[in-house]
C-alpha positions as CSV (number, residue, x, y, z in Angstrom):
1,X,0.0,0.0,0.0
2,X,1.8,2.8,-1.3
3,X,1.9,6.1,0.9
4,X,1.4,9.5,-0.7
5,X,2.7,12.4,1.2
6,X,1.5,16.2,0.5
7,X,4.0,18.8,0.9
8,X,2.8,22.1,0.6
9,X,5.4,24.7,0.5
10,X,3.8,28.0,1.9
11,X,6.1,31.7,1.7
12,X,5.6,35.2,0.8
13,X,8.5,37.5,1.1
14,X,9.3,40.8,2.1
15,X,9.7,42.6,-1.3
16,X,12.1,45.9,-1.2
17,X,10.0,49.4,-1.9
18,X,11.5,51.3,-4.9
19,X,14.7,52.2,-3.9
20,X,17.2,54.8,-5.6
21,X,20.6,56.0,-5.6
22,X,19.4,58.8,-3.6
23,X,18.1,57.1,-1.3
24,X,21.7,55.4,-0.1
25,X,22.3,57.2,3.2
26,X,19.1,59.1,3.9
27,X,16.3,56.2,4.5
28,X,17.3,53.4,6.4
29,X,13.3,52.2,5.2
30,X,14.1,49.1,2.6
31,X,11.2,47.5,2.4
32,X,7.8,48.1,0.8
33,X,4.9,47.4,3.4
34,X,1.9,48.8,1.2
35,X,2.9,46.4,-1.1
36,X,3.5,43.2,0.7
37,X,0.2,43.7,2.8
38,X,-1.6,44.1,-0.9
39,X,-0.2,40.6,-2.3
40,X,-0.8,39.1,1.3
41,X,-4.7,40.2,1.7
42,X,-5.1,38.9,-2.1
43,X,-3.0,35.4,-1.1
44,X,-4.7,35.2,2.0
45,X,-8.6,35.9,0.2
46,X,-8.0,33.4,-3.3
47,X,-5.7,30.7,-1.2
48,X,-5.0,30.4,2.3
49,X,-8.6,31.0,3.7
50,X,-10.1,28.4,1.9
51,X,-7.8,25.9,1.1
52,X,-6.8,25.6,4.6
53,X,-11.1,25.8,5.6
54,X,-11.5,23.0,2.7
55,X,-8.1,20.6,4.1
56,X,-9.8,21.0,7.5
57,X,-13.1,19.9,6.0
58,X,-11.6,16.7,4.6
59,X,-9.4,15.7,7.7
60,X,-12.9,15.2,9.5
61,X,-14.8,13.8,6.5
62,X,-12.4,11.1,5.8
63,X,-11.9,10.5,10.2
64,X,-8.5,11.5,9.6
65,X,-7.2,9.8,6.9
66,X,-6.3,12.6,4.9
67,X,-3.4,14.2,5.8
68,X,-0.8,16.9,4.7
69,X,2.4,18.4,5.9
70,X,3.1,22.2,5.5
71,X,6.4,24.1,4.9
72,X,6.0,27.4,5.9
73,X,8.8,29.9,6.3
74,X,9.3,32.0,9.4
75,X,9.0,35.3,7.5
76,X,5.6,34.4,5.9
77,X,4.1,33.8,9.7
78,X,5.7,37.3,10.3
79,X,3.7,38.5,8.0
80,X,0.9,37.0,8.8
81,X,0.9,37.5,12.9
82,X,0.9,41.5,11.9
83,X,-1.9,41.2,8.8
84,X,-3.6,38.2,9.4
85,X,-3.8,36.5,12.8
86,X,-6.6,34.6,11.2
87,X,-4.8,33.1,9.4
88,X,-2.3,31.9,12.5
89,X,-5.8,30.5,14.1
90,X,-6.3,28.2,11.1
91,X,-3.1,26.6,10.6
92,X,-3.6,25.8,14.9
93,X,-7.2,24.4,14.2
94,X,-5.9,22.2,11.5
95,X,-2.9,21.5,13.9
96,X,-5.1,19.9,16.6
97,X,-6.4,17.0,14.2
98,X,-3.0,15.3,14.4
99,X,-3.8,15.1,10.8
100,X,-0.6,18.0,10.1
101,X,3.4,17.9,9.8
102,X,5.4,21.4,9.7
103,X,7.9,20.7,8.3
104,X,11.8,22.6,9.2
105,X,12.8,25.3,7.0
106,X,14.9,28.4,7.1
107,X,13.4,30.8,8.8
108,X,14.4,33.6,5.9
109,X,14.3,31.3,3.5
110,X,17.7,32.0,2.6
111,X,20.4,30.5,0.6
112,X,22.8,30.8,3.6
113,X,23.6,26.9,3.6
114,X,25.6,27.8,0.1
115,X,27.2,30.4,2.0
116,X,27.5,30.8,5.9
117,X,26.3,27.6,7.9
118,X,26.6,29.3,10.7
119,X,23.4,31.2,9.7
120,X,22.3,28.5,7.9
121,X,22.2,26.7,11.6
122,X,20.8,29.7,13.1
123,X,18.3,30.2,10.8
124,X,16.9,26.6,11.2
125,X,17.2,26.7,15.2
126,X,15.2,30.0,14.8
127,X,12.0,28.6,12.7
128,X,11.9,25.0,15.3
129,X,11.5,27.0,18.0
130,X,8.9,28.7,15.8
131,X,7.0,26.0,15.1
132,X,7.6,24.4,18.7
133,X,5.7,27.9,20.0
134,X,2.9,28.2,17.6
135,X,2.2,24.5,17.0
136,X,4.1,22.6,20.4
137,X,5.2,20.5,17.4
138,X,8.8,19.1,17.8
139,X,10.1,19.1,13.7
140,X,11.9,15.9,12.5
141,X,11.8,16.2,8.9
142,X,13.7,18.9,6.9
143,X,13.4,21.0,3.7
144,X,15.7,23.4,2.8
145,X,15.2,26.8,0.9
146,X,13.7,25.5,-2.7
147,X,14.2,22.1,-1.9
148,X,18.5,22.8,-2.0
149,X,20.4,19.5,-1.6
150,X,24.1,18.8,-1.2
151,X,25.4,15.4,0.4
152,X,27.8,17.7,2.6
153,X,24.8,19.6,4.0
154,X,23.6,16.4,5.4
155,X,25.9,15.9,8.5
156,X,24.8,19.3,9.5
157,X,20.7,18.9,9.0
158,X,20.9,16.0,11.4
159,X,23.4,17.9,14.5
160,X,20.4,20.2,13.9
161,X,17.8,17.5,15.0
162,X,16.2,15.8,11.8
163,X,16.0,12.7,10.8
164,X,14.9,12.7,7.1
165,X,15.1,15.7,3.9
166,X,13.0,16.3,1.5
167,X,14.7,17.3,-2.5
168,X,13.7,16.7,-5.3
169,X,13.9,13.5,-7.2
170,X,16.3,14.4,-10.0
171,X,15.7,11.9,-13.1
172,X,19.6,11.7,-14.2
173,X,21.0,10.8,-10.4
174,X,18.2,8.2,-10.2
175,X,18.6,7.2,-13.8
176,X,17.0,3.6,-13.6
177,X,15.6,4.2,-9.9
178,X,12.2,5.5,-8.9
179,X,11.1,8.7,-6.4
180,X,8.5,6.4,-5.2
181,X,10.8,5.0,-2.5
182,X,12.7,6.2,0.6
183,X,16.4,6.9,0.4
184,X,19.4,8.0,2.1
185,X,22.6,10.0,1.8
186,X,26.2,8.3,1.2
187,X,26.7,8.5,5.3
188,X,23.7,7.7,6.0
189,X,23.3,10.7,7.9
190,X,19.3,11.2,6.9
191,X,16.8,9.3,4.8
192,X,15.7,11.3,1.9
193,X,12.0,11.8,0.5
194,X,12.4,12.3,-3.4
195,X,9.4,14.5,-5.0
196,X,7.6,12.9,-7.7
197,X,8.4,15.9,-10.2
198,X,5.9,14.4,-13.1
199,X,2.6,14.0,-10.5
200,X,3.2,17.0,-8.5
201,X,3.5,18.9,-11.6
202,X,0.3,17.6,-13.1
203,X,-1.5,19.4,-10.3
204,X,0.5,22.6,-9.8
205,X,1.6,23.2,-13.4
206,X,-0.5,21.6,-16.0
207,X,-3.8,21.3,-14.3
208,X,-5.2,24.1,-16.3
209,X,-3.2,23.7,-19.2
210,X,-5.7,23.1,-22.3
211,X,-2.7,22.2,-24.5
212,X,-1.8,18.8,-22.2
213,X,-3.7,15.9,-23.7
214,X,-4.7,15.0,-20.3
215,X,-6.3,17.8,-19.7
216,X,-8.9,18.1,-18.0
217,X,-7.7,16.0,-14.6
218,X,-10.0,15.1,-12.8
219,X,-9.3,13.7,-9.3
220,X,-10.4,9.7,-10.9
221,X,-7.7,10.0,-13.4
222,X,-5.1,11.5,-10.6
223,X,-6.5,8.9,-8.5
224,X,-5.7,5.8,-11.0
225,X,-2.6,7.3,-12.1
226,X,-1.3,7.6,-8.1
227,X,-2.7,3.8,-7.6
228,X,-1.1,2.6,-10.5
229,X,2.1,2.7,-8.9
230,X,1.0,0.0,-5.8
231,X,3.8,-2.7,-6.6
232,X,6.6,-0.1,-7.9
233,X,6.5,2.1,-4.7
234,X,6.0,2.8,-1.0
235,X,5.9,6.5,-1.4
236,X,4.5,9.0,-3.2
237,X,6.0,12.3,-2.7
238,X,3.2,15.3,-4.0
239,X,5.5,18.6,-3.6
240,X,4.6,21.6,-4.3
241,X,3.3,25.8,-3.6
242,X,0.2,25.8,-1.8
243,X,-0.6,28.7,-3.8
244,X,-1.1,26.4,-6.7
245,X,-4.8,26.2,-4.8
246,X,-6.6,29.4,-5.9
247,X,-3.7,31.4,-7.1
248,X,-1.4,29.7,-9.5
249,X,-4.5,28.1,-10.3
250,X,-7.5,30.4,-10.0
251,X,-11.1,28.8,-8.7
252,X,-12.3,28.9,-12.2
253,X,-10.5,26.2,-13.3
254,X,-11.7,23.8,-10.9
255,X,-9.0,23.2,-8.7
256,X,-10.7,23.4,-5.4
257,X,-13.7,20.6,-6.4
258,X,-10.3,18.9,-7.9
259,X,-8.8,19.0,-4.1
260,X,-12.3,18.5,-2.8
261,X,-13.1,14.8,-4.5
262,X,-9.4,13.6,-4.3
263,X,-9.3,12.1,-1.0
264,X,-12.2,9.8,-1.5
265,X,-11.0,9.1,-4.5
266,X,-8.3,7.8,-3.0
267,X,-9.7,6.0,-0.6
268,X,-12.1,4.9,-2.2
269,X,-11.5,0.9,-3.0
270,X,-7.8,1.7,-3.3
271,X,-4.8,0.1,-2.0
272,X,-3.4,4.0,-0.9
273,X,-3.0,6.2,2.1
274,X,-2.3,9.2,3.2
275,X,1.0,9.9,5.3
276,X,3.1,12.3,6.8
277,X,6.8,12.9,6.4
278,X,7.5,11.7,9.6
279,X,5.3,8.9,9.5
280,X,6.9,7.3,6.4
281,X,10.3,7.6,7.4
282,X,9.4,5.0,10.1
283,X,7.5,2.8,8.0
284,X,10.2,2.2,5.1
285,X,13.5,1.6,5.3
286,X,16.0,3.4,2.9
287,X,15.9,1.6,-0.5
288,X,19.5,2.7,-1.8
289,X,21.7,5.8,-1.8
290,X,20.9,9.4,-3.2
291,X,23.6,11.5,-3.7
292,X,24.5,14.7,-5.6
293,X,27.9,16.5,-4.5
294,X,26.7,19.6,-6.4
295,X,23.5,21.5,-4.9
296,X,20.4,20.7,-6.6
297,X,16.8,22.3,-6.3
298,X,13.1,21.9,-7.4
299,X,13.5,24.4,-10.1
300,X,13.3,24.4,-13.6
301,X,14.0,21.8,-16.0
302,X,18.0,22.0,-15.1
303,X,17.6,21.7,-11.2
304,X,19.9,23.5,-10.0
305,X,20.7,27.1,-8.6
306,X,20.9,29.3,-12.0
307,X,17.5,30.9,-11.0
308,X,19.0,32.6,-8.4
309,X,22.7,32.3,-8.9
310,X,22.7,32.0,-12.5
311,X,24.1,35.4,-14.1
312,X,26.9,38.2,-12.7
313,X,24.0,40.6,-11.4
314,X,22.8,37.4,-8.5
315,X,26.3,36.3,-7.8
316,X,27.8,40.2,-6.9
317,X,24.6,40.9,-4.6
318,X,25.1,37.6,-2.5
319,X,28.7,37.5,-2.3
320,X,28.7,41.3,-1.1
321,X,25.7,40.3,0.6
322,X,27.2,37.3,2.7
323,X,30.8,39.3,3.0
324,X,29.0,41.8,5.5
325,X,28.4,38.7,7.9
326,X,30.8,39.6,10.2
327,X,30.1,43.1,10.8
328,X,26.5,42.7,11.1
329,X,25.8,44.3,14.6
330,X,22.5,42.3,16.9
331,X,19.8,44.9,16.1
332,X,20.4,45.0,11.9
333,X,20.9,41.1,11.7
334,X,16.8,40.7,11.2
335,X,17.3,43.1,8.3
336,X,20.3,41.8,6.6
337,X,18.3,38.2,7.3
338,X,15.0,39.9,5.3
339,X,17.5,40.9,2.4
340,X,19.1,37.0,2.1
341,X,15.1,36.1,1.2
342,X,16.3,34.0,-2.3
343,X,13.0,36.0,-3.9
344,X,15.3,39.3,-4.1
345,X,18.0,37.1,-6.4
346,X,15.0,35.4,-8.4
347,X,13.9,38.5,-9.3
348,X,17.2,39.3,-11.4
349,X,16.9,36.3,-13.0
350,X,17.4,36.6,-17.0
351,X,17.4,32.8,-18.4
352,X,13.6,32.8,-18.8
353,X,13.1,36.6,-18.5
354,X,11.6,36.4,-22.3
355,X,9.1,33.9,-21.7
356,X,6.7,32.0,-19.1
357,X,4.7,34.7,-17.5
358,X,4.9,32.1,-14.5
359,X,8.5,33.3,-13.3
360,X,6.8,36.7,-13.1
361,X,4.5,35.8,-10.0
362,X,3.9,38.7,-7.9
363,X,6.9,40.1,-8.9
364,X,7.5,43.7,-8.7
365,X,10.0,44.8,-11.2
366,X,9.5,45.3,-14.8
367,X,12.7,43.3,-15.4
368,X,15.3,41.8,-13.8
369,X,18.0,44.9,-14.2
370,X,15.6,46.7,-12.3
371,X,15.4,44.2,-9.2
372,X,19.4,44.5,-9.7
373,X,20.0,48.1,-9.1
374,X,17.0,48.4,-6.9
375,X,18.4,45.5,-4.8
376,X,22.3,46.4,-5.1
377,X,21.1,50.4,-3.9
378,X,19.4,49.1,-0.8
379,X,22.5,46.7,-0.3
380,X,25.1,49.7,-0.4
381,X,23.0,51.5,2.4
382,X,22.9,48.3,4.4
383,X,26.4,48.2,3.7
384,X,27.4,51.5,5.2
385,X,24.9,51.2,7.7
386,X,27.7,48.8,9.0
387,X,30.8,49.6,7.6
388,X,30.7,53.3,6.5
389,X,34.4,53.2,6.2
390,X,35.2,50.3,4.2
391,X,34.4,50.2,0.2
392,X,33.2,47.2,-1.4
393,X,34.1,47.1,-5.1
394,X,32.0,45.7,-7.8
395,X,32.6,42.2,-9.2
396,X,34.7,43.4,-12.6
């Protein structure tokens, strides 16, 4: 009986207001809170509310057999404690069925385990003793900013506590191999939970997609296709945004009556369940060895980090970003933490900037040259905010 296990990846940063060259030394005022309230009330009205009113709905009407794990960063309940308590209530209510995993994450959700593991391990202490407040949930299982894997970072994840990672299930390191099975790193530091890229991105990517000649899913087909791998798999990893329920997908397409009839169909005369992370990491043993020296991530076709780190304009602003570690005094560290968000360096990404209005999500800038020198201006404020003596040259 194969396990399927819903992650739902939940995060909204803090976006930077328009900031200029004049600006640099007279307003100490980076970020833009007209704004992010604006895309949070709209989030929080097409997604959160009832997505998170219809999951509650289904944990009681299937007596707790539908269940789902959440991955939501530190900054995004910031957010929400100071907008939308409400919200906060929910994700408690749907806490108390037992029925719900949070799942560790950075707190910033940073890319700080590429470059300062100290912070890195500060970041992840901050958001368990989040989670540990809100939810008196102790965190086992571990996924890091954009699903980021590296074997070294695995000896670290468990000192931190955890005892299994979630990445993505990259089709050339598995070659032959399926996702649909638990495995773990080359030390055997932590078992790994693979996504199932191809099923997870049926829901979140294609769903609406009139082009796919599956289109339209319905939750039967999903259903069938999920049971037709009973025999080749103990789990099936479902990744992906939460905001693919209302937002990335709009209610017009049908996604919430989608989510609505799944579980049943599911369980419906079906040899499948629904599990948490946790959960299946004690059921099945590790299978075989993952491994990727290199980092790898959920993103894209090529999986790795060129969506943030992929051209000169990312690389200078996190390398000058991360240099400044040191000097950070106590009271700016929550700032210089807000500017590590990886949304700032996703914004400046140029590989897809000519296509796929779905890389332009809630994003602020006309183009990524913009989110550059809007990004590198508030930087060089930051910068001699903390070290007004010291210059910082540009990457040549």
């Amino acid at each position: 009986m194969p396990s399927i296990v819903f992650y739902f990846k939940i995060h909204q940063p803090e976006r930077l207001r328009h900031y200029t060259v004049f600006d640099i030394g007279e307003n100490q005022n980076y970020f833009d809170e007209e704004r992010n309230k604006f895309y949070l009330d709209r989030i929080v009205r097409k997604c959160y509310f009832p997505t998170l009113n219809l999951i509650h709905h289904l944990i009681q009407k299937t007596n707790g057999k539908f269940k789902v794990s959440f991955g939501a960063t530190g900054i995004l309940f910031d957010q929400l404690k100071k907008w939308h308590p409400e919200i906060i209530e929910l994700f408690q209510k749907l806490n108390q069925t037992g029925c719900v995993e949070f799942v560790g994450e950075t707190y910033y959700h940073s890319l700080s385990s590429l470059y300062s593991i100290k912070d890195f391990q500060e970041q992840v202490l901050l958001h368990k003793n989040l989670i540990k407040k809100l939810f008196n949930q102790e965190v086992k299982v571990f996924a890091n900013t954009e699903l980021i894997y590296f074997d070294d970072l695995t000896q670290i994840v468990k000192n931190l506590g955890f005892q299994a990672i979630l990445t993505e299930g990259v089709p050339w390191i598995l070659e032959w191999r399926s996702s649909n099975f638990i495995y773990e790193d080359p030390e055997k530091n932590l078992k790994i939970l693979l996504r199932n890229y191809k099923l997870s991105d049926d829901v979140s990517f294609r769903f609406s997609a009139r082009w796919w000649e599956e289109w339209p899913l319905t939750a039967d087909k999903f259903a069938t296709w999920l049971e037709a791998h009973n025999g080749n798999g103990e789990v099936i990893n479902l990744f992906m945004d939460f905001e693919t329920f209302g937002e990335h997908q709009w209610e017009e397409t049908g996604i919430f009556e989608f989510l609505k009839a799944l579980p049943f169909e599911v369980l419906k005369g079906k040899d499948l369940e629904f599990a948490l992370p946790s959960e299946v990491i004690e059921k099945y043993p590790a299978r075989g060895i993952f491994s990727s020296k290199k980092p790898i991530t959920w993103a894209d076709t090529e999986r790795d980090l060129t969506a943030w780190l992929g051209n000169e304009m990312q690389k200078e602003c996190s390398e000058i970003l991360y240099s400044l570690e040191r000097d950070v005094p106590f009271y700016l560290k929550e700032v210089w933490r807000k500017l590590q968000t990886a949304d700032h360096f996703y914004y400046m990404c140029t590989k897809w900037f000519a296509d796929g209005d779905v890389h332009k999500y809630f994003n602020p800038y006309d183009n990524p040259y913009d989110a550059y020198l809007n990004f590198r201006n508030a930087l060089e404020d930051f910068k001699l905010r903390i070290k007004p003596n010291v210059k910082i040259y540009l990457r040549n």
